[in-house]
C-alpha positions in Angstrom: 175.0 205.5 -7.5 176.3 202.3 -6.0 180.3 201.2 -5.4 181.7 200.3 -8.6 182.5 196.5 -8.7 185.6 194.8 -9.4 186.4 194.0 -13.0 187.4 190.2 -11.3 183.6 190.1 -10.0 182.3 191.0 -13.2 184.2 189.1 -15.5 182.8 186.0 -12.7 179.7 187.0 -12.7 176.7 184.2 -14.9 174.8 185.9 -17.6 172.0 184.0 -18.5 171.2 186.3 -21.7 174.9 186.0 -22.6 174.6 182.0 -22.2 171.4 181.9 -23.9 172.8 184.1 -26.9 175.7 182.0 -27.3 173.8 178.5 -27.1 171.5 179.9 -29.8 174.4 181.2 -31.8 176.2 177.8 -32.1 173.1 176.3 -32.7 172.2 178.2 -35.7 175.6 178.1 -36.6 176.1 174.3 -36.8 172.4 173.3 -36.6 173.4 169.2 -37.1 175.6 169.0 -34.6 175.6 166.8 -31.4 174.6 168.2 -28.2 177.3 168.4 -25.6 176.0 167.7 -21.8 178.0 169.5 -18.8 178.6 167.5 -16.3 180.6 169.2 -12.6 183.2 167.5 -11.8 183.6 168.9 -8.2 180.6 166.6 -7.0 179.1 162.9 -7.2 175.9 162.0 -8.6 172.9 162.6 -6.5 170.3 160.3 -5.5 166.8 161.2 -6.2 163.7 160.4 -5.0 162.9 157.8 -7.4 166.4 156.2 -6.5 165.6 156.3 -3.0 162.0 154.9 -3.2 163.5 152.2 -5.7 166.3 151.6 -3.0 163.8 151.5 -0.2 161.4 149.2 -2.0 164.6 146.6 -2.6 165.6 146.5 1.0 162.0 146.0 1.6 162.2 143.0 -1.2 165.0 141.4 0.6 163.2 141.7 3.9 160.6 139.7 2.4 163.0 137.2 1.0 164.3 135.9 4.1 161.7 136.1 5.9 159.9 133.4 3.3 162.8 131.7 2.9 161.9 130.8 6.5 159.0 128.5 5.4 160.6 126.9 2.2 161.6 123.7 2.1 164.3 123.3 -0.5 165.1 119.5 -0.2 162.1 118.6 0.1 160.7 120.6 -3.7 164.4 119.6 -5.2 162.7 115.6 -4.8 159.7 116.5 -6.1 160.8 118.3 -9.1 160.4 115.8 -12.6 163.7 115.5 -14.4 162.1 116.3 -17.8 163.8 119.7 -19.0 160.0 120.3 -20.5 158.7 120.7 -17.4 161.1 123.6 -16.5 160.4 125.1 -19.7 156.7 125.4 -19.4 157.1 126.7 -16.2 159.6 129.7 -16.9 156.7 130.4 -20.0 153.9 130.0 -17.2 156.0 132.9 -15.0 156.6 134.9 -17.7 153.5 135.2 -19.2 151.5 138.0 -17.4 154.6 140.8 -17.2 155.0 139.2 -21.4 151.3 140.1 -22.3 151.9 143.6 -20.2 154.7 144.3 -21.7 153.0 144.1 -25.1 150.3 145.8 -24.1 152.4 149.2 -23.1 154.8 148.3 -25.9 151.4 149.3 -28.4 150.4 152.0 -26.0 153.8 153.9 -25.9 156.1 152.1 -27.5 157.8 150.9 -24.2 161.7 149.5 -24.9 162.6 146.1 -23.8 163.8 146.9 -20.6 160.3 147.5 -20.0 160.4 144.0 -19.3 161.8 144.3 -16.4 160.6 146.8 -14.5 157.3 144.9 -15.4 158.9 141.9 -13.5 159.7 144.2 -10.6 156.0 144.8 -10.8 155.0 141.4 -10.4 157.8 140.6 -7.5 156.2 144.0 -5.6 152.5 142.3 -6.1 153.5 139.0 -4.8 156.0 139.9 -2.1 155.4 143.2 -0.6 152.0 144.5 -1.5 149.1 144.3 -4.0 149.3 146.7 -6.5 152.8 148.5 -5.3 153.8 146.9 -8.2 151.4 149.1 -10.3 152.7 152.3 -8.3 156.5 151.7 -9.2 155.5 151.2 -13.1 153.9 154.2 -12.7 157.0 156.0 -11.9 159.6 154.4 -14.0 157.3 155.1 -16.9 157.2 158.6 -16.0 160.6 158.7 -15.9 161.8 156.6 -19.1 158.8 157.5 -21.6 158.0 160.6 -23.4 154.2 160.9 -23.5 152.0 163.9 -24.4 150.0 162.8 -20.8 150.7 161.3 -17.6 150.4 157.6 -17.7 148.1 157.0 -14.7 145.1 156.6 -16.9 146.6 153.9 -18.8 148.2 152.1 -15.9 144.7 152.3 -14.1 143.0 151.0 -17.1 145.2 148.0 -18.1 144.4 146.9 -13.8 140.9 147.7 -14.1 140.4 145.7 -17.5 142.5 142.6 -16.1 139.7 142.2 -13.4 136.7 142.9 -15.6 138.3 140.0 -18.3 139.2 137.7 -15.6 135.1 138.4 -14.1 133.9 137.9 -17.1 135.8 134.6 -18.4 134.6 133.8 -14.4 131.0 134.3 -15.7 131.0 132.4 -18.8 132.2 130.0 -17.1 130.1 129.0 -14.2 127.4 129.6 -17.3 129.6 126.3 -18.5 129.6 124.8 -15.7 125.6 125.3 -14.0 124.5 122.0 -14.8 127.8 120.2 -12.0 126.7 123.4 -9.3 123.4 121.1 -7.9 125.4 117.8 -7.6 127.9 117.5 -4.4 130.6 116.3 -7.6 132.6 119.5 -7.5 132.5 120.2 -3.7 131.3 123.5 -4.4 128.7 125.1 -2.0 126.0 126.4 -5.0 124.9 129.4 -2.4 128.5 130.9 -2.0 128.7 130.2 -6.0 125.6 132.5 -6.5 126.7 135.4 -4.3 129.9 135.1 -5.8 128.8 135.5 -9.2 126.1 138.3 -8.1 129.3 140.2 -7.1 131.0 139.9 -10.0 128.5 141.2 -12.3 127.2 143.9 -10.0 130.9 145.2 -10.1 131.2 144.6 -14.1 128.1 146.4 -14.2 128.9 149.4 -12.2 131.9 150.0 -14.6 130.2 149.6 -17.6 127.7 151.7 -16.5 130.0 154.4 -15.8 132.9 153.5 -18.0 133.3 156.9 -19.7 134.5 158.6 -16.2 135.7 154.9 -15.0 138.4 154.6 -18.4 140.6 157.1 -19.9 142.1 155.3 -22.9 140.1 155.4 -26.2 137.6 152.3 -27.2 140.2 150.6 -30.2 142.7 150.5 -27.1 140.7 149.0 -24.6 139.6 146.8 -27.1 143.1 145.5 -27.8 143.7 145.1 -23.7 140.8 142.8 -23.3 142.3 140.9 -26.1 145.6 140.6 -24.8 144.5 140.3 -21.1 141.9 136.7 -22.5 144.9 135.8 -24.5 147.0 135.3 -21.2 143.8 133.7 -19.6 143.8 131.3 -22.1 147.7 130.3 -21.9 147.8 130.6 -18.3 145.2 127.5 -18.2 147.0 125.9 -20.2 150.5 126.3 -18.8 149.0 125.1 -15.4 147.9 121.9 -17.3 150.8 121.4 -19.0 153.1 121.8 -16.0 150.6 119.3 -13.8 150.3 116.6 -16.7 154.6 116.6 -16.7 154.5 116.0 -13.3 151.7 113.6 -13.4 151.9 111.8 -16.7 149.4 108.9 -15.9 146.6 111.6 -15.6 145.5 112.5 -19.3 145.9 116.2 -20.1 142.6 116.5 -21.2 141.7 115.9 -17.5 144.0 118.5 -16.3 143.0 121.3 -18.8 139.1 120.6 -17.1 140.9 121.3 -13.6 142.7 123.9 -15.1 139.4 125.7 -15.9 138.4 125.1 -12.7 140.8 126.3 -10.6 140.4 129.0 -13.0 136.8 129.5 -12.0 137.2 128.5 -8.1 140.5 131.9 -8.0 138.2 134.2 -9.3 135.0 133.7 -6.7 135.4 136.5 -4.1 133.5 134.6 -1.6 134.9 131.1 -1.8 137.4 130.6 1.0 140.4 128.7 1.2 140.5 128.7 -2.2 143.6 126.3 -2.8 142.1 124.1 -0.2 138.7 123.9 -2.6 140.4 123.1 -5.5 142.4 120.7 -4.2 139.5 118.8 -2.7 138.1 119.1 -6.3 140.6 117.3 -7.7 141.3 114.5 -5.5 137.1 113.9 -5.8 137.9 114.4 -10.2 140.8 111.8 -10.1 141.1 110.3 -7.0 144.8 110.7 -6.3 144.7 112.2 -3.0 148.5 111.8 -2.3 149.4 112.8 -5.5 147.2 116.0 -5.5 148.5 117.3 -2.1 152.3 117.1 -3.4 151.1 118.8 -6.9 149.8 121.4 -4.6 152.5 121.7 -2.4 155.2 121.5 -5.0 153.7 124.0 -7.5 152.7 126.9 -4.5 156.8 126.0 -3.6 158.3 126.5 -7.1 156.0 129.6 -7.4 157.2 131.4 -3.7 160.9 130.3 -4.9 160.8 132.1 -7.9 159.3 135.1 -6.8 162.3 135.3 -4.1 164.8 134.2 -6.7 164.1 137.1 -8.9 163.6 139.8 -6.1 166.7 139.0 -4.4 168.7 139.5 -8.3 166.5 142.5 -8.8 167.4 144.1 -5.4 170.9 143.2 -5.2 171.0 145.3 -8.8 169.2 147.9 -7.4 171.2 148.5 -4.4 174.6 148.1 -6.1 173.6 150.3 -9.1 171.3 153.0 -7.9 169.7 155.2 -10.7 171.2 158.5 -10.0 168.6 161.4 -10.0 168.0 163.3 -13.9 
């Protein structure tokens, strides 16, 4: 038989079937009442690895920020900014509406609260500052972390990216469909041989996943269905933002000319061989309208505001994030 231990060490001594029999006894006892949460007092809150990978990401953001800020002209886009209050509304809608159309597309999957809207603008500052698609890795773990699902949520992330390409190819598609009888003239600018091999790429990659979209998806047909929807419905406004936004700048140029460069800078983003892309489109419209100083400062003013914002918002989001860091669960 062993030493007999001190009553002291005993009385001290955790009982797990003791705890368990007492937590179950006061819950059956007082079924309705509110759990209470422990929390030790003799130590701080620790920091987790989704705090620390959300802390390095910020410094990472704020990296980015100043090194941008490097080759951003403030004077000069504060001139070229319009005065009309319209113009600085359609452009805050125009930002907002891809982590909007998202954020209502994970609000019908899982019911996402709204301050799933801004960890779906942390998304889009990732994409556009650090890397592409970091932005999709970080939603994947703060939806881990702030949703209750019956299954992870790496299908549906991966779906909601795939389907954003395959609408934005196909809308690319249709398009140059629409627009086949400009390719043969030297109008548009565009070389017709990089235009076919463009669009052989795009529907040999739409094809490969429709051919194999049973492995290639995980989400059922009625919400894929609703994704394209959404995804062609922010297609649709983003065109028409970008027309909007040009026409306030440039009011002597009729909208209706604007929404047809909309489409096509639409069309000319989407071509996976077309180089210089910006450079294209821009050439396009000073051949469409003919105002080739105009253009450029459009151009140059719009690409500004865009950069601006993007370091706006990161620096707000990773000042927040390094002054609050979410303590590990």
């Amino acid at each position: 038989m062993g030493a007999a231990r001190p009553l002291a060490a005993i009385a001290l001594t955790p009982n797990p079937r003791a705890e368990t029999f007492v937590t179950e006894t006061a819950a059956a006892l007082a079924p309705d009442a509110q759990t209470i949460r422990l929390t030790p007092q003799d130590r701080g809150p620790r920091l987790g690895r989704n705090a620390l990978f959300s802390i390095a990401l910020s410094l990472a953001v704020i990296a980015a920020v100043f090194h941008e800020m490097g080759g951003l002209d403030v004077r000069l886009l504060s001139a070229m900014v319009p005065a009309n209050p319209a113009f600085w509304l359609a452009f805050t809608a125009s930002y907002l509406v891809t982590p909007a159309s998202e954020w209502l597309i994970f609000r019908r999957l899982w019911g996402i609260p709204g301050a799933g809207m801004l960890a779906l603008l942390r998304k889009k500052v990732y994409n556009e500052l650090l890397l592409g698609y970091l932005g999709e890795a970080y939603f994947y773990t703060w939806a881990r972390r702030r949703v209750s699902l019956e299954a992870a949520p790496f299908g549906a992330v991966k779906d909601v990216a795939i389907l954003s390409a395959m609408t934005g190819n196909g809308v690319t598609i249709a398009l140059l469909a629409v627009m086949a009888p400009f390719m043969g003239t030297t109008r548009l600018g565009l070389d017709t041989r990089m235009v076919v091999l463009s669009l052989g790429v795009l529907v040999l990659l739409s094809a490969v996943a429709m051919v194999f979209r049973r492995r290639v998806f995980t989400l059922p047909h009625a919400d894929l269905s609703m994704i394209t929807r959404v995804h062609l419905g922010r297609i649709a406004l983003t065109t028409l933002f970008n027309a909007v936004l040009w026409h306030l700048v440039l009011p002597e140029v009729p909208l209706s000319s604007w929404l047809y460069l909309a489409t096509l800078r639409l069309l000319v983003s989407r071509l996976p061989l077309i180089p210089n892309k910006d450079l294209l489109f821009a050439g396009i419209a000073v051949l469409a309208l003919g105002h080739e100083r105009d253009i450029g400062a459009l151009m140059t003013l719009m690409a500004g505001l865009i950069l601006a914002a993007h370091l706006l918002l990161g620096g707000l989001l990773a000042i927040r994030d390094l002054t609050a860091p979410e303590p590990s669960a």
